[in-house]
MINUKOL-425293 format. One record per residue (C-alpha): residue number from 1; residue in one letter; chain; x, y, z. Coordinates in Angstrom, 3 decimals. Layout:
# residues N
     k   r   c       east      north         up
   NUM   A   A          X          Y          Z
...
# end
This chain:
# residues 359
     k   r   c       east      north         up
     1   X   A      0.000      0.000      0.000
     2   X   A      2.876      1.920      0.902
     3   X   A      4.361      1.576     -2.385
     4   X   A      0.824      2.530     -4.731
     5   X   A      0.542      5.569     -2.136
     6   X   A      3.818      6.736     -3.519
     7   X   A      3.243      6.333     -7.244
     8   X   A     -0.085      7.631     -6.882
     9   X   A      1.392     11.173     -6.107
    10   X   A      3.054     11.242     -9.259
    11   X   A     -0.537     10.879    -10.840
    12   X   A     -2.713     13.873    -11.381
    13   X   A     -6.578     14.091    -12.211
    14   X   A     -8.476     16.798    -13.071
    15   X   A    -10.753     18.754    -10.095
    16   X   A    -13.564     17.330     -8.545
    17   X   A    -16.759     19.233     -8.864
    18   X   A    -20.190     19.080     -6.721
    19   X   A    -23.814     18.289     -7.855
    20   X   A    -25.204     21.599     -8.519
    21   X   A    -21.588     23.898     -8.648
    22   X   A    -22.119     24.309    -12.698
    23   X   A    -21.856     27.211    -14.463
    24   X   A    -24.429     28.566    -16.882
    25   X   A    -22.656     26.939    -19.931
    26   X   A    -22.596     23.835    -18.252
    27   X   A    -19.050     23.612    -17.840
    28   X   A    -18.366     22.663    -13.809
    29   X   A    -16.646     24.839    -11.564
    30   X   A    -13.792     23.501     -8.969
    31   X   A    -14.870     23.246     -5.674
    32   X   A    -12.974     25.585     -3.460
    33   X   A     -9.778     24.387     -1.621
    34   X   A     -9.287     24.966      2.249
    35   X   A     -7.029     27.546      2.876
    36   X   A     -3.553     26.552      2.951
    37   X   A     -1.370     25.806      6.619
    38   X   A      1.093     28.395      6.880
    39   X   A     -1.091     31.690      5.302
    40   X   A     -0.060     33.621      2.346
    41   X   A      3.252     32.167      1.842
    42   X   A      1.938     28.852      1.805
    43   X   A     -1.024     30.127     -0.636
    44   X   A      1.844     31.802     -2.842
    45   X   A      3.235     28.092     -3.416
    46   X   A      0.342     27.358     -4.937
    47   X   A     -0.281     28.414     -8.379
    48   X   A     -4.056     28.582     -7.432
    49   X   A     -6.213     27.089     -4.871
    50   X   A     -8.730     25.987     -7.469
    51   X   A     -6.176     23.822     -9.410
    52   X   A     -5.651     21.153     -6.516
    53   X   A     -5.351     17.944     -7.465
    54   X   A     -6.594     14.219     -5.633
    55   X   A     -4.347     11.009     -5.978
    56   X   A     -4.909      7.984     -8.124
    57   X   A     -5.724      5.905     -4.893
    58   X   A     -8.391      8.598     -3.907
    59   X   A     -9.705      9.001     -7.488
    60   X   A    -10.042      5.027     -7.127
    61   X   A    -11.851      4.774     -4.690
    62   X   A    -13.982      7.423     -5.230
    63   X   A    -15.194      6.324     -8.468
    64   X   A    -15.702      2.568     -6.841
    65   X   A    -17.525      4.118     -4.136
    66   X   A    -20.293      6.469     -6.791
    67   X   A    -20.925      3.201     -8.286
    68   X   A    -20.708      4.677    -12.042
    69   X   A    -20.993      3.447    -15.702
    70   X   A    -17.218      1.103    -15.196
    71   X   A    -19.105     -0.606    -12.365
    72   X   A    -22.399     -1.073    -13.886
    73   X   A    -20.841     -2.382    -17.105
    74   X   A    -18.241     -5.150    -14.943
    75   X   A    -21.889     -6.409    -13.445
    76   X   A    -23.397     -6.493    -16.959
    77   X   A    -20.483     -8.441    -18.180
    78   X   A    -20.473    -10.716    -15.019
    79   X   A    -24.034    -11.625    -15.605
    80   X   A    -23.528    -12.733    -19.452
    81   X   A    -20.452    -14.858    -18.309
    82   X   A    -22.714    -16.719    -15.653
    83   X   A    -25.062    -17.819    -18.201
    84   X   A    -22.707    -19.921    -19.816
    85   X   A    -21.231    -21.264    -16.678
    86   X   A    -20.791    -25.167    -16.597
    87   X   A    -20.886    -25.480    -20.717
    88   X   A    -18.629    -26.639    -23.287
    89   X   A    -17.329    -24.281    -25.467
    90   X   A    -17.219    -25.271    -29.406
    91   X   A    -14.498    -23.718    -32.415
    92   X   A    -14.743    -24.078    -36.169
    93   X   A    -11.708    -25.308    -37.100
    94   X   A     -9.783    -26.176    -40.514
    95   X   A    -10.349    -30.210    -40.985
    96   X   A     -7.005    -29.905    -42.365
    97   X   A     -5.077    -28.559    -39.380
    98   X   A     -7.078    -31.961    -37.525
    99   X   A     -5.084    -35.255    -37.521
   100   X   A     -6.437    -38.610    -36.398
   101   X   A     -6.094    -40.114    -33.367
   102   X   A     -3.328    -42.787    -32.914
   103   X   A     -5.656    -45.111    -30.958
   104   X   A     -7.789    -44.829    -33.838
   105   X   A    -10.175    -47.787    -34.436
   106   X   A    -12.527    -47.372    -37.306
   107   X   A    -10.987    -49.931    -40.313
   108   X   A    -10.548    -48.052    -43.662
   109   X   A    -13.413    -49.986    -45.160
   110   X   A    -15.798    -48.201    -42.675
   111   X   A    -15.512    -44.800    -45.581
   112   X   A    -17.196    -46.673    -48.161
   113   X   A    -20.116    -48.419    -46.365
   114   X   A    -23.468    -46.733    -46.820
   115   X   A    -23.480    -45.840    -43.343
   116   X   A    -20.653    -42.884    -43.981
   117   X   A    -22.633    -42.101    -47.218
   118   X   A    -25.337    -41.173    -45.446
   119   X   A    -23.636    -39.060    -42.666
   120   X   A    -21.948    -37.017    -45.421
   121   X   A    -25.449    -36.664    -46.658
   122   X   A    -26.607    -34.984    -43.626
   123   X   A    -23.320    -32.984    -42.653
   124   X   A    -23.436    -31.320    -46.298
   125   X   A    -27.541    -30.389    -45.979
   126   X   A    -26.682    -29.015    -42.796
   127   X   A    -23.693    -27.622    -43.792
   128   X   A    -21.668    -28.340    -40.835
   129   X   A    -21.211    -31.302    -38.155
   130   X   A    -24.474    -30.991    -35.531
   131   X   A    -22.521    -32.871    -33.423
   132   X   A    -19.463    -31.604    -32.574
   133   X   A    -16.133    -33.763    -32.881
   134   X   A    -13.654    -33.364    -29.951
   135   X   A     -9.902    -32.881    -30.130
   136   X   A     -6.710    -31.673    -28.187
   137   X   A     -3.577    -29.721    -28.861
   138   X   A     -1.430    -31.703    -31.125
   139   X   A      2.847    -31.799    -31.002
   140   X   A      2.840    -28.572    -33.976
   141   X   A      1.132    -25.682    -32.563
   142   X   A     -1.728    -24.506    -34.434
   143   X   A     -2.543    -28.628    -34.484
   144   X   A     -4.641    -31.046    -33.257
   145   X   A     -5.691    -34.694    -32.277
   146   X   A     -8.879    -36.671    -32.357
   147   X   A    -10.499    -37.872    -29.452
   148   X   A    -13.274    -38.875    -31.218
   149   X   A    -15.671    -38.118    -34.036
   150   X   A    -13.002    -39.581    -36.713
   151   X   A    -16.080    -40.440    -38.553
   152   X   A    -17.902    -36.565    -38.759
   153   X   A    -14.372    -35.765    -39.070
   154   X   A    -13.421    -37.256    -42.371
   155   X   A    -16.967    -36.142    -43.947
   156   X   A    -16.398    -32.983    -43.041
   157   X   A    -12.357    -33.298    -45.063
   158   X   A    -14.161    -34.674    -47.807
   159   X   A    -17.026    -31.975    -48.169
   160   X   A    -14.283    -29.311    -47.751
   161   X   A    -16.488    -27.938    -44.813
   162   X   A    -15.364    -26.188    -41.496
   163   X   A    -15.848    -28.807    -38.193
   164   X   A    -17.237    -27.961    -35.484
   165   X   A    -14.858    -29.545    -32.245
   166   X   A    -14.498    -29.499    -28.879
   167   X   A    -10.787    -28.618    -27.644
   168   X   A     -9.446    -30.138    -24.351
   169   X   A     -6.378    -31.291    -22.761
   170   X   A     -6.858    -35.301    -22.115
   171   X   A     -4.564    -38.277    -21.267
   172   X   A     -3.756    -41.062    -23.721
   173   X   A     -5.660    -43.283    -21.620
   174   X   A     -8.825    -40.832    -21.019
   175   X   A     -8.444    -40.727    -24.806
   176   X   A     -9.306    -44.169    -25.733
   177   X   A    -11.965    -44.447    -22.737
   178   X   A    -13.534    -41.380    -24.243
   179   X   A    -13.620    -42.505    -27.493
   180   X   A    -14.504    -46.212    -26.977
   181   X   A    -17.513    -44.705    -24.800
   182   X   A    -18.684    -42.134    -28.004
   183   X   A    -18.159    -45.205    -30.709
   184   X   A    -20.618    -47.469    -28.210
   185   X   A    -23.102    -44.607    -27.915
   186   X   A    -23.524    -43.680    -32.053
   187   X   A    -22.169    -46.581    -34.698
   188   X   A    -20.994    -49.176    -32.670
   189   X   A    -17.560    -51.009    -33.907
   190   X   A    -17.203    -54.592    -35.629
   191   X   A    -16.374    -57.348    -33.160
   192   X   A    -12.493    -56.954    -35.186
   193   X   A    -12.266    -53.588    -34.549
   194   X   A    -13.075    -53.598    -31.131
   195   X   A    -10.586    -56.313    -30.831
   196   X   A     -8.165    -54.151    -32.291
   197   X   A     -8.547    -51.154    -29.998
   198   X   A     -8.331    -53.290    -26.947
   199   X   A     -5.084    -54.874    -28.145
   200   X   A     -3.827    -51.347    -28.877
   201   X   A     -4.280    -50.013    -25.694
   202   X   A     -2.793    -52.826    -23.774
   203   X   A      0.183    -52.727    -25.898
   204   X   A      0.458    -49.308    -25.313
   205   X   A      0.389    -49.682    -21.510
   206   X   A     -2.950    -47.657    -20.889
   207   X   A     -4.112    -50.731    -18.762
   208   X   A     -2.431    -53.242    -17.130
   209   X   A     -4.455    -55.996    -18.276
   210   X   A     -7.639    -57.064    -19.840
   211   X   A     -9.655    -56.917    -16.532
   212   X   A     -8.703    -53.851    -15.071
   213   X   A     -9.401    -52.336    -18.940
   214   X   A    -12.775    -53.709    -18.855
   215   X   A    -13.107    -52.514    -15.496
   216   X   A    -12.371    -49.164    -16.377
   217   X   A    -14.808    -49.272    -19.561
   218   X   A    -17.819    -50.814    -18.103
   219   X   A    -17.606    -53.538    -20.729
   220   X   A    -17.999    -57.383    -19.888
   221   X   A    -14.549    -58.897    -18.658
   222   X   A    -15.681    -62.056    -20.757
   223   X   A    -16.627    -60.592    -23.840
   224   X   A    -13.348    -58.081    -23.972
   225   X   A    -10.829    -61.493    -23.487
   226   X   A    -13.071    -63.114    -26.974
   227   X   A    -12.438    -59.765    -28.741
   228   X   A     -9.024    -59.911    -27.759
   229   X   A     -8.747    -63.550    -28.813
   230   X   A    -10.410    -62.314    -32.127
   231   X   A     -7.478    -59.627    -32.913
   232   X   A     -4.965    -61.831    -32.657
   233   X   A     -5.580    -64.046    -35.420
   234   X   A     -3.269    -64.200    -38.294
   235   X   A     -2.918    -61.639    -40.353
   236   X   A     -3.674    -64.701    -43.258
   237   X   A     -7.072    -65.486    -41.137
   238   X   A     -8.328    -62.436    -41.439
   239   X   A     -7.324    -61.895    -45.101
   240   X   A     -9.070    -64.885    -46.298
   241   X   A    -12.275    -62.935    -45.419
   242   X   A    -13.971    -60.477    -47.672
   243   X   A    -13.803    -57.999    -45.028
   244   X   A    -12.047    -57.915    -41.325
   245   X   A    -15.334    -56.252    -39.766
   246   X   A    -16.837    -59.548    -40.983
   247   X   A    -15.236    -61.693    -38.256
   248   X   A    -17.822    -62.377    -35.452
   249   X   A    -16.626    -62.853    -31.542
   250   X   A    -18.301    -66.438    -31.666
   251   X   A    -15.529    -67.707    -34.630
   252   X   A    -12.363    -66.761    -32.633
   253   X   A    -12.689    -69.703    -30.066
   254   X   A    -13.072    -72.480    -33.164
   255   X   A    -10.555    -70.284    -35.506
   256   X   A     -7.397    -70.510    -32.246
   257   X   A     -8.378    -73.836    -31.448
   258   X   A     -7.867    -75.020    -35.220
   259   X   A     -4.252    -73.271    -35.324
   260   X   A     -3.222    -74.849    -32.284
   261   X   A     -3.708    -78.395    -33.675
   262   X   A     -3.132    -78.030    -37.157
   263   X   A     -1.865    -74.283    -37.490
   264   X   A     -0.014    -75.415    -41.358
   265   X   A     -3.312    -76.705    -42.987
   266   X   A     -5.266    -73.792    -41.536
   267   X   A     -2.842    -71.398    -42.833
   268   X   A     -2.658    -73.061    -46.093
   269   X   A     -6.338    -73.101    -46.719
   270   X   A     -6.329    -69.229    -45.747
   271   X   A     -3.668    -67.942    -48.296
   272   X   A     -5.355    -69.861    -50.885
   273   X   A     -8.648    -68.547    -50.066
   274   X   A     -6.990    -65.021    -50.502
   275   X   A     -5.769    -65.607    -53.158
   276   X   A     -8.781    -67.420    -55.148
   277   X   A    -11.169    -64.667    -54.076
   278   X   A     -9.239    -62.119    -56.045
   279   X   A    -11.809    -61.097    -58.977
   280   X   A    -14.314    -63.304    -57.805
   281   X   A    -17.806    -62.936    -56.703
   282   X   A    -17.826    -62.364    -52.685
   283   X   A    -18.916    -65.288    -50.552
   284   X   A    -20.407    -65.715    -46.994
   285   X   A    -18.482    -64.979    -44.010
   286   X   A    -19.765    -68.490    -42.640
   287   X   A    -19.035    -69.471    -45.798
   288   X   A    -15.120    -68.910    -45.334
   289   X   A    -15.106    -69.980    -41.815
   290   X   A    -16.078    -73.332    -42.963
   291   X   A    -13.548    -73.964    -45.458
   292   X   A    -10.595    -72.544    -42.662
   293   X   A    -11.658    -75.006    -40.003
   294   X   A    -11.521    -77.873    -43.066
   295   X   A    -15.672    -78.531    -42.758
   296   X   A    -17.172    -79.846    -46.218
   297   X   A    -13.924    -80.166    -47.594
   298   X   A    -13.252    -84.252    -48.928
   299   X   A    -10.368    -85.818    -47.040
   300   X   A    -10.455    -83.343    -44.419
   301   X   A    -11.777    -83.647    -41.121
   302   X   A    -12.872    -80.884    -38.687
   303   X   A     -9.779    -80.991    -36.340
   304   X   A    -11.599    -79.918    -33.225
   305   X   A    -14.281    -83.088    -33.627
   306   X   A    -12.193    -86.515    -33.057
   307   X   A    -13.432    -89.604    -34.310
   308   X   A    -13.861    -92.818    -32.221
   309   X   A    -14.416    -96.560    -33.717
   310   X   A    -16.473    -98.926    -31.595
   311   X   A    -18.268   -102.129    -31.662
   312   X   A    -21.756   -103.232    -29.666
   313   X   A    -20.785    -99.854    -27.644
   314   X   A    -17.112   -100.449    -26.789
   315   X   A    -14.253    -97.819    -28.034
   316   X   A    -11.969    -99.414    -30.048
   317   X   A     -9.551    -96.694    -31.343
   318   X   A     -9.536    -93.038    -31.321
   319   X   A     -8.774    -91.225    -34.737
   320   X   A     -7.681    -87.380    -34.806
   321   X   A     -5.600    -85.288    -37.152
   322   X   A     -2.415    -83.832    -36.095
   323   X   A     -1.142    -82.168    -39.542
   324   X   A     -1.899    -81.766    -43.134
   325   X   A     -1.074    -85.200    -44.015
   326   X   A     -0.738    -86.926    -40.468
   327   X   A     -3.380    -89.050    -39.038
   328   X   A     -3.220    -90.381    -35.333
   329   X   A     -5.058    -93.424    -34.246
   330   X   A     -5.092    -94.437    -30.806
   331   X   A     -6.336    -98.069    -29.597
   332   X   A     -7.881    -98.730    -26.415
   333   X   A     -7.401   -102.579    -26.362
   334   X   A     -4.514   -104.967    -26.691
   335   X   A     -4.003   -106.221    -30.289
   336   X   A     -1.024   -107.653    -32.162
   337   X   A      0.044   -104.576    -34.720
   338   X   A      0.005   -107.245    -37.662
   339   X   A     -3.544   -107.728    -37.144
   340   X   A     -3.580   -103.470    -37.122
   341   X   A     -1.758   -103.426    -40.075
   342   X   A     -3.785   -105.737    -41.762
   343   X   A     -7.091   -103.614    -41.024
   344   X   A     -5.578   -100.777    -41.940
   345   X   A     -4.557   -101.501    -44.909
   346   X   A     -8.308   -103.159    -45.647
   347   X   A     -9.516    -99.602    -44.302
   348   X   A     -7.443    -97.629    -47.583
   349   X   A     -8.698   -100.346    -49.657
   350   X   A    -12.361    -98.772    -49.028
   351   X   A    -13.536   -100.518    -46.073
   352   X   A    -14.379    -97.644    -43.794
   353   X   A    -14.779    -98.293    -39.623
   354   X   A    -18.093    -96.421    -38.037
   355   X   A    -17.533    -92.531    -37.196
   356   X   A    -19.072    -91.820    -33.705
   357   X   A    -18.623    -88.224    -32.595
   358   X   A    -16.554    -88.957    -29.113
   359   X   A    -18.619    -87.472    -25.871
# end
């Protein structure tokens, strides 16, 4: 206070008038100043009494203390800020200046389906994004990062259109909760894709496992380890299908167990399903699953389904496959391996033993 006090002095305003002390041209007249301590001398110091001047803490306060147009306006402008107290500010920004997110989850294929078509469709009527997309500072000032809306995003790149985003500071791992929340709420992802996004993030150390991911989601513990399962399939698996979002949750169990027995014929069957499908007319998903896990195929048999040979309900032998061209038959009884050879080779001579499905 000391130190304001002291600069003040150096500041000078011009004299205070009263209500009412105006001359007849309007123009106010000083008030009077109290005759100076110390009599004429001490008047002849001054260059007039009229011209005395109040410092800038007095002139301060004064005007705080009148209440005038300064404080009337701050109350004005305090009122219009409280309206939009507890809301989410929006920006138009450049689409170009907007990069995607690197947890980003949506497979390439997703910009051709009819689905995006028809979001396009209603972003260019409406000539922006109703919904806005949200983002945060990116590395290069003047950027920025997806947290999600990659979708109203990309529309918005391709219309040449202005998007309308939401900018905050987030996490990497608020990120990808964020954004798995917003996908589950509008266009839900493929059972892949999900898959995908929940290997990402554990590789990327946002969670320290599947559970406590889950956890954090609010997704089913169960259901996140079968996506998991499903996005770690060979890259060759998921090639032999049409699409990757056409892999269903249900097909990883079947698709891991069949690799873990027989991992070369699987594999095998895969790359040439890629490569027949080239210029041909699409098939069913189930289709393809089928012919990966051997089922329909002559010669082949489904590996996860053993086959037993029995006789007035006894088990004789067990048959199961254990490579592209290796068969393994196991017999439950004592016989002389002569006699087996003999009925084996009888068996690739046509006759065929009884298939029961083992229980």
């Amino acid at each position: 206070m000391k130190r304001i006090a002291e600069k003040s002095k150096l500041i000078n305003l011009p004299p205070a008038t009263l209500p009412g002390h105006e001359e007849a041209s309007g123009a106010k007249v000083p008030l009077p100043s109290p005759a100076p301590v110390g009599g004429p001398v001490a008047a002849a110091g001054n260059a007039s009494a009229s011209s005395r001047s109040f410092t800038g803490v007095g002139a301060m306060m004064a005007a705080l203390g009148q209440g005038g147009a300064l404080g009337k306006e701050l109350e004005e402008v305090k009122a219009r800020l409280a309206e939009f107290e507890g809301t989410i500010p929006v920006r138009l920004l450049d689409p170009a200046r907007i990069q995607p997110s690197a947890f980003a989850n949506r497979h390439s294929t997703e910009y051709t389906s009819p689905a995006f078509a028809e979001l396009k469709r209603e972003i260019e009527q409406a000539r922006v994004n109703v919904q806005p997309i949200k983002v945060r500072p990116g590395r290069v000032a003047g950027t920025f990062e997806i947290v999600f809306g990659h979708r109203r995003h990309r529309a918005c790149l391709d219309l040449g259109l202005e998007v309308l985003a939401i900018v905050e500071e987030v996490t990497d791992r608020d990120l990808w909760l964020q954004m798995d929340q917003e996908n589950r709420g509008r266009r839900d992802l493929s059972p892949w894709e999900q898959g995908r996004s929940i290997q990402m993030a554990l590789r990327s150390g946002l969670f320290p496992s599947v559970r406590r991911l889950a956890e954090s989601a609010g997704i089913d513990f169960s259901n996140a380890a079968k996506l998991l399962k499903l996005a770690e399939l060979p890259d060759d698996i998921v090639a032999a299908f049409e699409k990757p979002t056409d892999l269903q949750v249900h097909w990883a169990g079947p698709l891991s167990k069949a690799l873990q027995i027989d991992p070369e014929s699987v594999l095998a069957r895969a790359r040439a399903r890629a490569l027949d499908a080239r210029g041909t007319v699409p098939r069913a998903s189930k289709q393809i699953l089928a012919e990966l896990l051997g089922e329909g195929t002559p010669g082949v048999l489904a590996p996860e389904v053993p086959v037993t040979v029995s006789r007035d309900g006894v088990k004789l032998a067990t048959i199961r496959r254990a490579g592209a061209q290796r068969i393994v038959v196991e017999i439950h009884r004592a016989v002389d391996l002569q006699d087996v050879a003999t009925q084996v080779a009888r068996w690739l001579e046509g006759e065929v033993p009884e298939r029961v499905p083992e229980r």
